[in-house]
N, C-alpha and C positions, 0 to 999 in steps of 0.2 A: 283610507288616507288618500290613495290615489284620487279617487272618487269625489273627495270633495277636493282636491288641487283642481280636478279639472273641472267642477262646477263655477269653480271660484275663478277662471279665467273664460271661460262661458258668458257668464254675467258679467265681466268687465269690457266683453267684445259686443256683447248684446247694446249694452250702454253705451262704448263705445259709437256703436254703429249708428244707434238713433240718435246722436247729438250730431252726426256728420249728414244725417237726414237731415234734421232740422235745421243744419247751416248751408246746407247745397239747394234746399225747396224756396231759401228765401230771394232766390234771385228770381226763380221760377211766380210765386206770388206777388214779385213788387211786378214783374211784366206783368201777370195777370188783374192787377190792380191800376196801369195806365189803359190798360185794356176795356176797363169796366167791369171787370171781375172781382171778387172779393181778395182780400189779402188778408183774409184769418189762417191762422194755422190749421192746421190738419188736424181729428179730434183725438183726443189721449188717446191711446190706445186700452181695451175694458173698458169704457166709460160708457158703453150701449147698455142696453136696459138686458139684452139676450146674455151678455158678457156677462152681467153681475147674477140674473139670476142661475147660469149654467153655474157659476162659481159657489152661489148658497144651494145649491145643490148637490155640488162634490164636495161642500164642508159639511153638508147633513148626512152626506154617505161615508166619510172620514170617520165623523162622531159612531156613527150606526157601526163600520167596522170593528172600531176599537172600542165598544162595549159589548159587542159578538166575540173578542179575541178574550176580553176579561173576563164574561163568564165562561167559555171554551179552557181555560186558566184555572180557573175556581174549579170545574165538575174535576179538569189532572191533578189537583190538587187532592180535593179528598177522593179520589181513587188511589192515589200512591197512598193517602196515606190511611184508609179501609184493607187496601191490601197488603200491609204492612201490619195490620190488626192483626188481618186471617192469616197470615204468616206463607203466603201464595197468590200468586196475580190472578186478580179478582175477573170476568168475563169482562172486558171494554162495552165504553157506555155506544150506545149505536149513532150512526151519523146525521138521525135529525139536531139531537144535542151537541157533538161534534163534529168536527169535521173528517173523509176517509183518512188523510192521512192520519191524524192522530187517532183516530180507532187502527189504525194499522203499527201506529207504534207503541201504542199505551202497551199490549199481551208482553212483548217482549222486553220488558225495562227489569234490568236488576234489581235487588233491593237497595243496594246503595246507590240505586240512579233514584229510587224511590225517596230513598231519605234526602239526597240532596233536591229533589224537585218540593218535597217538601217543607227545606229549610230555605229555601229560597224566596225572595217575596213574589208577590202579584205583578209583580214590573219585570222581575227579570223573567218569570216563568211566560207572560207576552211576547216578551220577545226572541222569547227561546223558540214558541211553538210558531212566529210568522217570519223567525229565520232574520232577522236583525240583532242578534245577540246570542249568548252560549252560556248556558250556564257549565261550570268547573265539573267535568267528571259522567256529566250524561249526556247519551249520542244524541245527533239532531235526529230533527221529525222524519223520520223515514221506515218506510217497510222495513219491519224486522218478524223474525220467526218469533211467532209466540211461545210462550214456558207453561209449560204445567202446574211446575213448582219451582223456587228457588233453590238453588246449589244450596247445600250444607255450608255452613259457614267456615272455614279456618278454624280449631282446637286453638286455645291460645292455654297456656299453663295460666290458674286466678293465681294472684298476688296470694302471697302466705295471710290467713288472719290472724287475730289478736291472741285466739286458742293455739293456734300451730306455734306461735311466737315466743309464749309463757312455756309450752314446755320444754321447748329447744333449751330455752334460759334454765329452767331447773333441772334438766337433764345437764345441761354444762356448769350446774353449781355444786359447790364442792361439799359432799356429803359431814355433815357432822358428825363427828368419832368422840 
């Protein structure tokens, strides 16, 4: 929140600024122009040929990133949920396919960090692992001690069934005499 107020007043001084350029350089150019000098404005600024292609260059390394983070997303995805099969965390995939940090946190994820990483979509799980988003209930990307195995789950008493429930009813009806 902070972070974008203060972008957003950033860009308003930026702009700010170059419009008091462009009203303080025109005295400077009309001299320059009884001078014999030119009185064109000064050129946009990015409008050089180095400016545009430096720029299609950090949009082709953008793209490249973020379909490096989506399959990076996709291998956490079916490892949480392979190792949710095998009922224990599975060995982590190595870091040509991922990256260290996420080989250093995939060993130790609970299984209901498992479940939740794998209820989660492909968008949130990106931006879980480059740290711009959180998904509900699992730690960020960070060294954690890996597990062996999962904790035994919590005993929870099952709900009665439909057997347990019939005889309770004929045990509490009242015998015919």
């Amino acid at each position: 929140m902070l972070r974008s107020i203060l972008s957003s007043i950033g860009t308003a001084l930026r702009s700010a600024f170059a419009v008091i350029c462009q009203v303080l350089s025109i005295p400077g150019r009309l001299f320059a122009g009884l001078l014999g000098g030119s009185i064109e404005a000064p050129p946009e600024s990015g409008s050089s040929e180095l400016v545009r292609s430096l720029q299609a260059e950090l949009d082709e390394t953008g793209e490249r990133t973020r379909r490096n983070v989506e399959k990076i997303a996709a291998i956490v995805a079916a490892w949480c949920a392979d190792s949710m099969l095998a009922g224990h965390p599975l060995p982590a995939p190595t870091p040509p396919r991922v990256t260290r940090a996420v080989a250093d946190w995939l060993p130790g994820l609970l299984r209901e960090e498992c479940a939740e990483i794998v209820c989660a979509g492909k968008e949130a799980l990106s931006a879980h692992i480059t740290g711009t988003g959180a998904i509900r209930g699992v730690r960020p990307v960070q060294r954690l001690e890996a597990l062996k195995s999962w904790p035994a789950p919590a005993w929870e008493e099952p709900a009665p069934g439909f057997l347990s429930i019939a005889l309770d009813l004929a045990k509490a009806a009242p015998s015919p005499s």
